[in-house]
mmCIF file of the C-alpha atoms, coordinates in Angstrom:
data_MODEL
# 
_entry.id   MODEL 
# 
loop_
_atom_site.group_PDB 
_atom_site.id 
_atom_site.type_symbol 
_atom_site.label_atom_id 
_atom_site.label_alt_id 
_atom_site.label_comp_id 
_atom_site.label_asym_id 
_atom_site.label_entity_id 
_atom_site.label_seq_id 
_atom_site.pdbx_PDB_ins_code 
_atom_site.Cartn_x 
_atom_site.Cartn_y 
_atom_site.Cartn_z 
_atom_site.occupancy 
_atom_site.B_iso_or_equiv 
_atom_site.pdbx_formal_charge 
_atom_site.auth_seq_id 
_atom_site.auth_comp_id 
_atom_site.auth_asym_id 
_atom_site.auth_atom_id 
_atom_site.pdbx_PDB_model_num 
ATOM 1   C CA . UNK A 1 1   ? -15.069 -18.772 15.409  1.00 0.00 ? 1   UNK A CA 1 
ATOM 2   C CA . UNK A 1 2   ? -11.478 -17.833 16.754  1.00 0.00 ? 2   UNK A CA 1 
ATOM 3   C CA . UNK A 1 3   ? -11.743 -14.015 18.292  1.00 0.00 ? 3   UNK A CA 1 
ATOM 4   C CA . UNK A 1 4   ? -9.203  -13.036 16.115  1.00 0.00 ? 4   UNK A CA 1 
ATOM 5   C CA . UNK A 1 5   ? -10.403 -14.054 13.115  1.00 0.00 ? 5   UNK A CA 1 
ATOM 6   C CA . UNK A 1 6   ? -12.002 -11.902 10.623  1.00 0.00 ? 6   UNK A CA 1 
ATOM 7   C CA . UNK A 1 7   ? -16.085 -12.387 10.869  1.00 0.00 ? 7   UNK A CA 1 
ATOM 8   C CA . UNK A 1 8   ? -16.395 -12.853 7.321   1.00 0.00 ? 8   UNK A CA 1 
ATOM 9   C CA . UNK A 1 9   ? -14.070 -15.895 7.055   1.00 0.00 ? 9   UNK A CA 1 
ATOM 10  C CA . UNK A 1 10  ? -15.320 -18.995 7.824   1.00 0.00 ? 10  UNK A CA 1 
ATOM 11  C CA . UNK A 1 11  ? -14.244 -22.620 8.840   1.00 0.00 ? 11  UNK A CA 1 
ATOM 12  C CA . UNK A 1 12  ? -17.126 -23.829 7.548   1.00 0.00 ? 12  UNK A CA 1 
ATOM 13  C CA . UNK A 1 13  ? -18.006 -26.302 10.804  1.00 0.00 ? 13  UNK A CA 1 
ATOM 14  C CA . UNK A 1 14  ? -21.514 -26.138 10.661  1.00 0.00 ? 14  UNK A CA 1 
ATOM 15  C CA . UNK A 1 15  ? -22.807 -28.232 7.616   1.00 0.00 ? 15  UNK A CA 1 
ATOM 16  C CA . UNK A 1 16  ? -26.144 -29.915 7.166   1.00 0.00 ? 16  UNK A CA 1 
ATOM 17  C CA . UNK A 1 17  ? -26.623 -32.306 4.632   1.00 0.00 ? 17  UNK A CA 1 
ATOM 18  C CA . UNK A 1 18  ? -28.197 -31.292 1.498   1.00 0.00 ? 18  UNK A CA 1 
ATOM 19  C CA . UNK A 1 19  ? -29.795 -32.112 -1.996  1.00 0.00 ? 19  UNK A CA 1 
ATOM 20  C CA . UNK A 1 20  ? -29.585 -29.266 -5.106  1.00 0.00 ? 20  UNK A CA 1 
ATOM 21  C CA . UNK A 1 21  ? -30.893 -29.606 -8.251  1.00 0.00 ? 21  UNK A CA 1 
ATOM 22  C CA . UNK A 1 22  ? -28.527 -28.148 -10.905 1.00 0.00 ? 22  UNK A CA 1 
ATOM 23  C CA . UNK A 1 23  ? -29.492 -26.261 -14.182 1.00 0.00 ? 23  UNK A CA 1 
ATOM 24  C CA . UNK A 1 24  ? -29.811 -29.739 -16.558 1.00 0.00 ? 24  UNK A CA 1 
ATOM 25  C CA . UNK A 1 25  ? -31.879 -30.729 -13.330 1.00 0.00 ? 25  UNK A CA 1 
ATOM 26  C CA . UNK A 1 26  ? -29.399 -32.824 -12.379 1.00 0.00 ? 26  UNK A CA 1 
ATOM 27  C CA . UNK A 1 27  ? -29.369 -33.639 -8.489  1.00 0.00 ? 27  UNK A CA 1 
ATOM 28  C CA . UNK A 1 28  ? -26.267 -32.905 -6.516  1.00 0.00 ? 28  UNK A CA 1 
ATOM 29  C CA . UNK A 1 29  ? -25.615 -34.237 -2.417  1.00 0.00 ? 29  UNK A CA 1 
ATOM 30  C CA . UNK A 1 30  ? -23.578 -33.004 -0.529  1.00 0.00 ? 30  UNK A CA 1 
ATOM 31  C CA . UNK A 1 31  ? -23.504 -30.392 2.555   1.00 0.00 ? 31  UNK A CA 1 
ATOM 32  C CA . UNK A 1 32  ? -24.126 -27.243 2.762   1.00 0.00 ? 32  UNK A CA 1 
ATOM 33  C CA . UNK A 1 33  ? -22.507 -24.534 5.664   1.00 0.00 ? 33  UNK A CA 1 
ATOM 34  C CA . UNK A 1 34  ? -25.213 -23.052 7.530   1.00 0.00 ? 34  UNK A CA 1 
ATOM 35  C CA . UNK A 1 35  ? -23.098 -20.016 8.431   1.00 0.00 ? 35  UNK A CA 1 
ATOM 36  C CA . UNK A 1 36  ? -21.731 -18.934 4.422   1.00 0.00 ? 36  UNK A CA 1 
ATOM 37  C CA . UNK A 1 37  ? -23.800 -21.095 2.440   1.00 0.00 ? 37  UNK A CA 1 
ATOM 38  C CA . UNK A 1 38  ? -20.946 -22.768 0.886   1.00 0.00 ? 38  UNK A CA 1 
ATOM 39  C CA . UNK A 1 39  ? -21.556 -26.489 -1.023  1.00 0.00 ? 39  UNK A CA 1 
ATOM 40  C CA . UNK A 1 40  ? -19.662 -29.084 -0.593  1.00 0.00 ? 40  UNK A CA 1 
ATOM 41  C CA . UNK A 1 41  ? -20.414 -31.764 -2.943  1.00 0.00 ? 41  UNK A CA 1 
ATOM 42  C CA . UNK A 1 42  ? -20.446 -35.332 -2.000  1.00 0.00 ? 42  UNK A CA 1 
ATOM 43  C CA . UNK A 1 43  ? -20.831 -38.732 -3.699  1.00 0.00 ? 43  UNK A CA 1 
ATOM 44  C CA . UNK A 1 44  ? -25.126 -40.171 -2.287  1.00 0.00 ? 44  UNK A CA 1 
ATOM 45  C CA . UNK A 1 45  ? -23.124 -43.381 -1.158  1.00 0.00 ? 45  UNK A CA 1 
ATOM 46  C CA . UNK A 1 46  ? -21.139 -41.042 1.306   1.00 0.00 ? 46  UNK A CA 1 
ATOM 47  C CA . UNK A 1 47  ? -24.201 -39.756 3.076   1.00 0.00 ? 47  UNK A CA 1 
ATOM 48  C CA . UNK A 1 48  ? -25.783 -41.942 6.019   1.00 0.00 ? 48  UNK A CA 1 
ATOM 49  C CA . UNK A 1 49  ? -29.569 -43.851 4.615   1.00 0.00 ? 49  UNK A CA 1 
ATOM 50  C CA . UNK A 1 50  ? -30.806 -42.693 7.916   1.00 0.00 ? 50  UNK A CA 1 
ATOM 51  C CA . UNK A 1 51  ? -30.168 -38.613 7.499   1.00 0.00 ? 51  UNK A CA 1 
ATOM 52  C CA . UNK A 1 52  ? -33.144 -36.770 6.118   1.00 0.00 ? 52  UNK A CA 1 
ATOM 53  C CA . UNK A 1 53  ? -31.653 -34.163 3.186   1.00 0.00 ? 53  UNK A CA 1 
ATOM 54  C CA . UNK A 1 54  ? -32.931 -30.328 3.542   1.00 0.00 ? 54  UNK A CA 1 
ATOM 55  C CA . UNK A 1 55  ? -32.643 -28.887 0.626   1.00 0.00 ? 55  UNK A CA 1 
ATOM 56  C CA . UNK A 1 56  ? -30.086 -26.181 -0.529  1.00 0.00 ? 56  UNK A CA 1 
ATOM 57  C CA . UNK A 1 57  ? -30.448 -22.845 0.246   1.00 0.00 ? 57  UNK A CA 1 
ATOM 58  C CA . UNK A 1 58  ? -29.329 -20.495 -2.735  1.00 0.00 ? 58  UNK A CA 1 
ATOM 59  C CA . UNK A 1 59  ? -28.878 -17.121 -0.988  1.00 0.00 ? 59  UNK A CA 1 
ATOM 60  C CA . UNK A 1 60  ? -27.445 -18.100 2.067   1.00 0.00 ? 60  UNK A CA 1 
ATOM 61  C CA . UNK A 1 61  ? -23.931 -17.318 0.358   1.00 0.00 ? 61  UNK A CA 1 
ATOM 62  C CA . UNK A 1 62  ? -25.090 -14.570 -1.612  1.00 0.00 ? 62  UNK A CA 1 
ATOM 63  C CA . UNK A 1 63  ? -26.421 -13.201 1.608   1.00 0.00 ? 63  UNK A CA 1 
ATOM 64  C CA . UNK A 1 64  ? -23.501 -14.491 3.712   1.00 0.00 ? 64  UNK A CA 1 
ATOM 65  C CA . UNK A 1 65  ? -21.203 -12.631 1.110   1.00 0.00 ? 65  UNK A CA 1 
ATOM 66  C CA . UNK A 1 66  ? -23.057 -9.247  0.584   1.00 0.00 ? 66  UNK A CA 1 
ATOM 67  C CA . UNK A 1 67  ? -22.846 -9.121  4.864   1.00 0.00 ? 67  UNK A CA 1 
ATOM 68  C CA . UNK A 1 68  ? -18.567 -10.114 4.502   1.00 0.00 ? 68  UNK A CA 1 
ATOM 69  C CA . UNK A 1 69  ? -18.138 -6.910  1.969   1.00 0.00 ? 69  UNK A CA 1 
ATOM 70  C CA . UNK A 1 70  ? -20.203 -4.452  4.013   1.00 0.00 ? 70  UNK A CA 1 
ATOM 71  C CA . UNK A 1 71  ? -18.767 -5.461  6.834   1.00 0.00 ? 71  UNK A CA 1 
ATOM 72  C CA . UNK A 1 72  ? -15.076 -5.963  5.070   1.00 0.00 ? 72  UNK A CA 1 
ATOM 73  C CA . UNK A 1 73  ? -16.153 -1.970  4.120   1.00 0.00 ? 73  UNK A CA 1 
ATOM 74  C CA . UNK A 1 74  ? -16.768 -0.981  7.380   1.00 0.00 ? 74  UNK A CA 1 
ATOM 75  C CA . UNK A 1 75  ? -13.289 -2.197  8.642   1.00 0.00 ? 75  UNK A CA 1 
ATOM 76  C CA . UNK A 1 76  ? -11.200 -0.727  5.693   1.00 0.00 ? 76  UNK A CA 1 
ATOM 77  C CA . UNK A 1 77  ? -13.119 2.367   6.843   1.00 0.00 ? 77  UNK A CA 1 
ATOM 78  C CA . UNK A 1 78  ? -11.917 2.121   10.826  1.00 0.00 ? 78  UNK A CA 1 
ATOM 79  C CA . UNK A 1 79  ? -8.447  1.397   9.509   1.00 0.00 ? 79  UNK A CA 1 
ATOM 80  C CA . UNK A 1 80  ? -8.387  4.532   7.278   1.00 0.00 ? 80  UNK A CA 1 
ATOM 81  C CA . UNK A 1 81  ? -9.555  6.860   9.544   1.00 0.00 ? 81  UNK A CA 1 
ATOM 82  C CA . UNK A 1 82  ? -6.958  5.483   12.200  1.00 0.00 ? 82  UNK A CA 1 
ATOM 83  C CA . UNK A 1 83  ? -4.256  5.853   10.044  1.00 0.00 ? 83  UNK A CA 1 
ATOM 84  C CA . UNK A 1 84  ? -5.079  9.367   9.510   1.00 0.00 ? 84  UNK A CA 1 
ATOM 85  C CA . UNK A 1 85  ? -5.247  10.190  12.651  1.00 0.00 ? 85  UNK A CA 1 
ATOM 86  C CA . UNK A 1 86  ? -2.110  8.784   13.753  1.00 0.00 ? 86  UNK A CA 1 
ATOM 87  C CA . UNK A 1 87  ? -0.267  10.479  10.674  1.00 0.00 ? 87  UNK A CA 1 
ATOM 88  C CA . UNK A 1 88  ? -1.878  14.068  11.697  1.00 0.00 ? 88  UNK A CA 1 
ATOM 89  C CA . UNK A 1 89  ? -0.203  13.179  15.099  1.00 0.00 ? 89  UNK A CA 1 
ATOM 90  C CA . UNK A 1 90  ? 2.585   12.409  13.207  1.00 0.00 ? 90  UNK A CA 1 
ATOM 91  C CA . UNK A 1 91  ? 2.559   15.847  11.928  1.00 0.00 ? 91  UNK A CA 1 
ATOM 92  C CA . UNK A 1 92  ? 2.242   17.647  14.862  1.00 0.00 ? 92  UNK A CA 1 
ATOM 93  C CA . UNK A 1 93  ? 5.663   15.868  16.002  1.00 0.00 ? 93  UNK A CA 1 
ATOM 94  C CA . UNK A 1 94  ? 9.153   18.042  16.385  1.00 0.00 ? 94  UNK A CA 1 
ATOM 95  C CA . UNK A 1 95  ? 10.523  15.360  14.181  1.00 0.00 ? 95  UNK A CA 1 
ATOM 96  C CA . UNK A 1 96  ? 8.085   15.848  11.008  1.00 0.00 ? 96  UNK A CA 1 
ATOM 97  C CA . UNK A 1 97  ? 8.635   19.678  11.717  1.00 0.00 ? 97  UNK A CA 1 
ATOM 98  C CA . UNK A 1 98  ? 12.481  19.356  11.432  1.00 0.00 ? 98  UNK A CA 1 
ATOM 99  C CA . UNK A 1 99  ? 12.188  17.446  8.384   1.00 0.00 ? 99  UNK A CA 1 
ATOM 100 C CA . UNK A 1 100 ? 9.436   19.614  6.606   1.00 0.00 ? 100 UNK A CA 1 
ATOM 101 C CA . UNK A 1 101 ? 11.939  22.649  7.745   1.00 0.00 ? 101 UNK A CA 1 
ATOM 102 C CA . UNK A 1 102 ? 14.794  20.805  6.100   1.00 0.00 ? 102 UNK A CA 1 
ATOM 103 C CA . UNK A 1 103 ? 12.905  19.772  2.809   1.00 0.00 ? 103 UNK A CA 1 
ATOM 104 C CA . UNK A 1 104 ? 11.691  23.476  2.069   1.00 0.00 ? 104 UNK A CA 1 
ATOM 105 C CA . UNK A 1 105 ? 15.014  24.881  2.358   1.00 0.00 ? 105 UNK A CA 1 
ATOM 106 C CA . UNK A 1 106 ? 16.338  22.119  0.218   1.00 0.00 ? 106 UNK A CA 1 
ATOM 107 C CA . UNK A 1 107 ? 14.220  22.983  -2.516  1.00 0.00 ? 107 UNK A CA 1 
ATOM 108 C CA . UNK A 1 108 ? 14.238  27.126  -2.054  1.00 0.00 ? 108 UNK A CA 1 
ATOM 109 C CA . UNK A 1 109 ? 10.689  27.253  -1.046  1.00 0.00 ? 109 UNK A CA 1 
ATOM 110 C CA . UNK A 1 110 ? 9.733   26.473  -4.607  1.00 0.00 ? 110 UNK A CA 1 
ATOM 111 C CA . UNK A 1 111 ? 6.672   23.819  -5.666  1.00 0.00 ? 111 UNK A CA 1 
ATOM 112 C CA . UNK A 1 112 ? 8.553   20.998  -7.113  1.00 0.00 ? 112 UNK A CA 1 
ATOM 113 C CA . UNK A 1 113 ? 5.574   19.559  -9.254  1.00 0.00 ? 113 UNK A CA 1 
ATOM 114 C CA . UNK A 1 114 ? 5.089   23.693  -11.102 1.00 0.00 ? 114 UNK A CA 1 
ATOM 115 C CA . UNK A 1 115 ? 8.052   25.381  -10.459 1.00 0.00 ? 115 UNK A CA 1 
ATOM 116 C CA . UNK A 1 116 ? 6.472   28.590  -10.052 1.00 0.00 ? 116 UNK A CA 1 
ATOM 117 C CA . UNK A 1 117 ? 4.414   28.890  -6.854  1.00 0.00 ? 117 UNK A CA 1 
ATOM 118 C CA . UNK A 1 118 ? 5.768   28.866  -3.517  1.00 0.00 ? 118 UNK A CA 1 
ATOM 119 C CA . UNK A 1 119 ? 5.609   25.678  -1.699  1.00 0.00 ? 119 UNK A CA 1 
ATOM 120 C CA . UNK A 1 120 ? 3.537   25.602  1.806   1.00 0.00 ? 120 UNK A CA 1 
ATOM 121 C CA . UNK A 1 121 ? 3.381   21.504  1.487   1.00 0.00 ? 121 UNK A CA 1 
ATOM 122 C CA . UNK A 1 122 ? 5.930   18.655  2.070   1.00 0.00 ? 122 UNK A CA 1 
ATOM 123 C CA . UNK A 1 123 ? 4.297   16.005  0.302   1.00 0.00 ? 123 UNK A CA 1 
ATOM 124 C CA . UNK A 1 124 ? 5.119   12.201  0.671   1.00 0.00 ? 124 UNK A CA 1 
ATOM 125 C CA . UNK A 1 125 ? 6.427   10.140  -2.597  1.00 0.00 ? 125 UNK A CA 1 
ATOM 126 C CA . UNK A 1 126 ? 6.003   7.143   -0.614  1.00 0.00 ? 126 UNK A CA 1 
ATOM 127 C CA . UNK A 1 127 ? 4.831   5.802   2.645   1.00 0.00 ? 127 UNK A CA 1 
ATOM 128 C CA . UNK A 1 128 ? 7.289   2.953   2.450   1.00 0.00 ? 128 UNK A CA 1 
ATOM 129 C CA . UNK A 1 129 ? 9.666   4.645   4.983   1.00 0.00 ? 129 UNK A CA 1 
ATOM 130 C CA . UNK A 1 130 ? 6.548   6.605   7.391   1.00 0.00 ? 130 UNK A CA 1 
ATOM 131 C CA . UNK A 1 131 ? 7.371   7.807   10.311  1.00 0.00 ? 131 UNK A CA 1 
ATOM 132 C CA . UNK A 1 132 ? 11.510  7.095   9.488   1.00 0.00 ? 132 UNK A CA 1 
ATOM 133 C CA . UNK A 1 133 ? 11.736  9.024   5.522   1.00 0.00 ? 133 UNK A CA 1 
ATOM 134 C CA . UNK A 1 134 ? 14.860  9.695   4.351   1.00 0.00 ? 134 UNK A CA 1 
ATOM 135 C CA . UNK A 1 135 ? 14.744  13.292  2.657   1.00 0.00 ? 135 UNK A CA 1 
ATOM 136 C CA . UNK A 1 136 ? 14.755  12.388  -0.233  1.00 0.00 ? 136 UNK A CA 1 
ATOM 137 C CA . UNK A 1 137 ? 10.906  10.723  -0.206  1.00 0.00 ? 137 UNK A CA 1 
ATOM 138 C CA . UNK A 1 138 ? 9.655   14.217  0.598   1.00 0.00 ? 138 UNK A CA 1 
ATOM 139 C CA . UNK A 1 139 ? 8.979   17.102  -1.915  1.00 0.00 ? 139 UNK A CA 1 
ATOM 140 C CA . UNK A 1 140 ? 7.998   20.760  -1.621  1.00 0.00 ? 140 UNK A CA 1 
ATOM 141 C CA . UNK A 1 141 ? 4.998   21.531  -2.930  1.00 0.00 ? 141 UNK A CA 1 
ATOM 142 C CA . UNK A 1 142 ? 2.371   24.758  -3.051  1.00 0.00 ? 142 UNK A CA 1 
ATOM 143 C CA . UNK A 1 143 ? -1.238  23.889  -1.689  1.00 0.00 ? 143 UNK A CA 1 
ATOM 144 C CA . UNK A 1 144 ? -2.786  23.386  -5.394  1.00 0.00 ? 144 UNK A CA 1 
ATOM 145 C CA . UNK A 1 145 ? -0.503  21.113  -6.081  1.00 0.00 ? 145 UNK A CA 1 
ATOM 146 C CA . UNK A 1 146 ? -0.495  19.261  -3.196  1.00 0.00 ? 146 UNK A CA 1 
ATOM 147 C CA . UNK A 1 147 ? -4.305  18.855  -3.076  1.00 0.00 ? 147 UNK A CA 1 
ATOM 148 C CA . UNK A 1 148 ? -4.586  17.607  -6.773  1.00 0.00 ? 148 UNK A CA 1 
ATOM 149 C CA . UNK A 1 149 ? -1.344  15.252  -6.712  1.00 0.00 ? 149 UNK A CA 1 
ATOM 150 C CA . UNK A 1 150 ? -3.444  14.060  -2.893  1.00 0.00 ? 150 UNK A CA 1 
ATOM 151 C CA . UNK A 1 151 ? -6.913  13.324  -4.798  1.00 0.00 ? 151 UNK A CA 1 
ATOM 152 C CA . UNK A 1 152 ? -5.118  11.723  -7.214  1.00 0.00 ? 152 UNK A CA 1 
ATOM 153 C CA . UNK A 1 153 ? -3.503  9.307   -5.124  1.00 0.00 ? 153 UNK A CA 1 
ATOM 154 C CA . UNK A 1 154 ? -6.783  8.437   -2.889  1.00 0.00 ? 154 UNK A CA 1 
ATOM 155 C CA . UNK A 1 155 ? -8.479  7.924   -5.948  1.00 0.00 ? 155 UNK A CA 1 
ATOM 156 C CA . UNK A 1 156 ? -6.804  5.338   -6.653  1.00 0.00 ? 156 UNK A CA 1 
ATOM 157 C CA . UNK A 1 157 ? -6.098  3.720   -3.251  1.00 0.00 ? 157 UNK A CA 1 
ATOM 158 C CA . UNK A 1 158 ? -10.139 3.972   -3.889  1.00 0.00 ? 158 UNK A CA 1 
# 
């Protein structure tokens, strides 16, 4: 497997040839990857006389899958959590600061999803332009706002 490739993908290089019995009982040949499980169906004819035929294992892709989402998981998880700390250093930034300055004053200080608390928050409409927003993907909001309109949106990133 290729270092850069992800360790749930496969090239499915290591087959062995196998036998499966379908649900009419019906027998299927082919081979069988010994990393993911998958089946790869083949005409008898196409297998050498002298190779002996293991039979197919069921759960190795059920098992080979259930280990590709956890670990497929575990990576969205990394990525998250380094995305969030590179946009709270973001924040921190004399840039962010000008525009957040820039975006309250434009909107009087005034929560622009109630119109009637004061805003504390510059929210984000849109991460399409991070790091580079024009001001008008920003919006003044108060903290209440800002923290439903927030759980909102990473409910359903998920």
């Amino acid at each position: 497997m290729d270092e850069n490739q992800s360790p749930w993908m496969c090239e499915c290089l290591e087959k062995t040839f196998v036998v499966r019995t379908i649900a009419n009982g019906t027998k299927q040949y082919g081979t069988q990857c010994r990393r993911c499980g998958k089946f790869f169906c083949m005409k008898r004819t196409a297998i050498p006389a002298t190779v002996t035929l293991a039979e197919y294992d069921a759960g190795l892709h059920e098992r080979f899958s259930k280990e590709a989402s956890q670990l497929a998981a575990i990576q969205r998880q990394e990525k998250t959590a380094e995305w969030f700390d590179e946009h709270d250093e973001y924040l921190r930034t004399s840039k962010w600061r000008d525009k957040r300055d820039r975006v309250l004053k434009r909107d009087f200080y005034l929560c622009q999803a109630c119109l009637r608390r004061k805003a504390t928050q510059v929210h984000h409409k849109t991460y399409e332009h991070w790091k580079d927003e024009p001001l008008f993907d920003l919006i003044s909001m108060c903290d209440e706002c800002h923290d439903h309109l927030t759980n909102i949106d990473r409910e359903r990133r998920g």
